[in-house]
N, C-alpha and C positions, 0 to 999 in steps of 0.2 A: 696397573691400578685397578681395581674393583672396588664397589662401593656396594651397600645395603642401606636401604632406606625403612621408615619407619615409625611406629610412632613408640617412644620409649619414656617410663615412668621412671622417674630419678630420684629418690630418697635422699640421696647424701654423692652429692656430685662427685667429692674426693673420691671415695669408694669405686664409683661409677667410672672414672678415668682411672685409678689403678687396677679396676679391672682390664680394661680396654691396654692399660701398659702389658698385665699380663698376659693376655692373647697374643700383641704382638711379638713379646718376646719368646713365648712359647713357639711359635711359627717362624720369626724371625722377620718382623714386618714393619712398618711402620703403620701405627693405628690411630686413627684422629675420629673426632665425631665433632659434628656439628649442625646448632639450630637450623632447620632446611631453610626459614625464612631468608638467614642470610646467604641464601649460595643462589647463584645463580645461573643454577644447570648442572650439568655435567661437566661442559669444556672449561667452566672457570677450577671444579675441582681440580680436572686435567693440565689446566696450567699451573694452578699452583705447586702441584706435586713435580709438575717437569721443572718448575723453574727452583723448589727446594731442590732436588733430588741431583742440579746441574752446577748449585750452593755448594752441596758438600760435597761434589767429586772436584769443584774447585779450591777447595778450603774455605770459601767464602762464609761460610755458615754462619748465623749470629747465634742460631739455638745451639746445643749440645744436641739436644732430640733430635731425628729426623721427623717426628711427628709433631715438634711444636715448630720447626723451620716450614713444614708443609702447613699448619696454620696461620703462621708469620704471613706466609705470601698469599694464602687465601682470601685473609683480613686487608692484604694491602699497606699492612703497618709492620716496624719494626717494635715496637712496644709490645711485648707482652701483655701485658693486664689490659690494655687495649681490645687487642687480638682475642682474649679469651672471649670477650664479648660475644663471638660466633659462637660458640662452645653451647651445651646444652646446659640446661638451670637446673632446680631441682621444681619437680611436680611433672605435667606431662609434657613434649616435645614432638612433635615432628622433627624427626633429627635424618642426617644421612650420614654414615660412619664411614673412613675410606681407610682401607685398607691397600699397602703396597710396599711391594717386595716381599720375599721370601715364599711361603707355601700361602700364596694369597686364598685358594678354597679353600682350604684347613680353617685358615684364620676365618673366615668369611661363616661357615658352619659353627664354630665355637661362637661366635657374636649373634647366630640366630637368635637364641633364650632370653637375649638384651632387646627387643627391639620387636615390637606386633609388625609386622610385614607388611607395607603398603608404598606405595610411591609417592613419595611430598613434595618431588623438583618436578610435577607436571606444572603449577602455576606458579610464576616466579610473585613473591612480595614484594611488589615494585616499591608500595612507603616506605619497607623495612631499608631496604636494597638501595635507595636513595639516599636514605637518613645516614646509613651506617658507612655507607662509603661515600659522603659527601658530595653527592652530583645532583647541582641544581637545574632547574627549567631550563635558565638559558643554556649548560651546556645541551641537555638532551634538544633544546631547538636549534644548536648550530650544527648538527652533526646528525646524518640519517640512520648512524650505529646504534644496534640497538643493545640495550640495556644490559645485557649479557656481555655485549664487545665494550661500552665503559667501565664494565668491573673486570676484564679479562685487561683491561688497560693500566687498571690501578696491579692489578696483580704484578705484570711486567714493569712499572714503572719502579716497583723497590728496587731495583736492580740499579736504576737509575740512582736512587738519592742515597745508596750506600756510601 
């Protein structure tokens, strides 16, 4: 898995994800993008993509895509229209794109032109990060994990309420 981060101006979001379809398949990868507000790091990407990626060598999969099964467990939801929520909007985004499997440079280089270059997961959006994956006060005060490890929690738990 590699990722590129960035801040990327979106016209027409459709567009904007079948572009991103065709890079992947050009390369042979799976290619996802999303709002940086909602991620929470790197290691929640990392789990998400492990926990798709271990979906459909089971047949478990709920997507067809590997790249909406890698946003599925991102988001923590099996809902699509849900899940897109993370996904980037249309105007401008701090976004982080991941790219995995296949010729991941290749792919990573072709999505340069998408994306002004900078890094958007150094401060997590804790309101975002809270809101969209449901985690109130009380849990973050019973529990000394931090914020990263409650969304990396929601990630691993769809496993559970399949």
């Amino acid at each position: 898995m590699r990722t590129l981060e960035g801040h990327a101006t979106v016209d027409d979001v459709d567009a904007f994800v079948e572009e991103l379809s065709d890079i992947g398949d050009d390369h042979g990868a799976a290619v996802q993008a999303f709002d940086a507000a909602y991620v929470a790091g790197h290691p929640h990407l990392a789990a998400a993509v492990r926990h798709a990626n271990r979906a459909f060598d089971r047949g478990e999969n709920v997507a067809r895509d590997r790249s909406v099964e890698i946003l599925l467990y991102a988001a923590g939801r099996r809902q699509i229209r849900r899940a897109l929520e993370m996904g980037v909007s249309s105007g401008g985004t701090d976004a982080v794109i991941v790219v995995d499997g296949g010729d991941e440079p290749a792919a990573i280089d072709a999505l340069r032109p998408l994306v002004d270059e900078t890094e958007t997961l150094d401060a997590l959006d804790e309101a975002a990060l809270t809101d969209f994956f449901e985690i109130s006060d009380a849990e973050r005060a019973a529990t000394d994990a931090s914020l990263t490890d409650l969304v990396r929690e929601r990630v691993a738990l769809l496993d559970v309420e399949k």
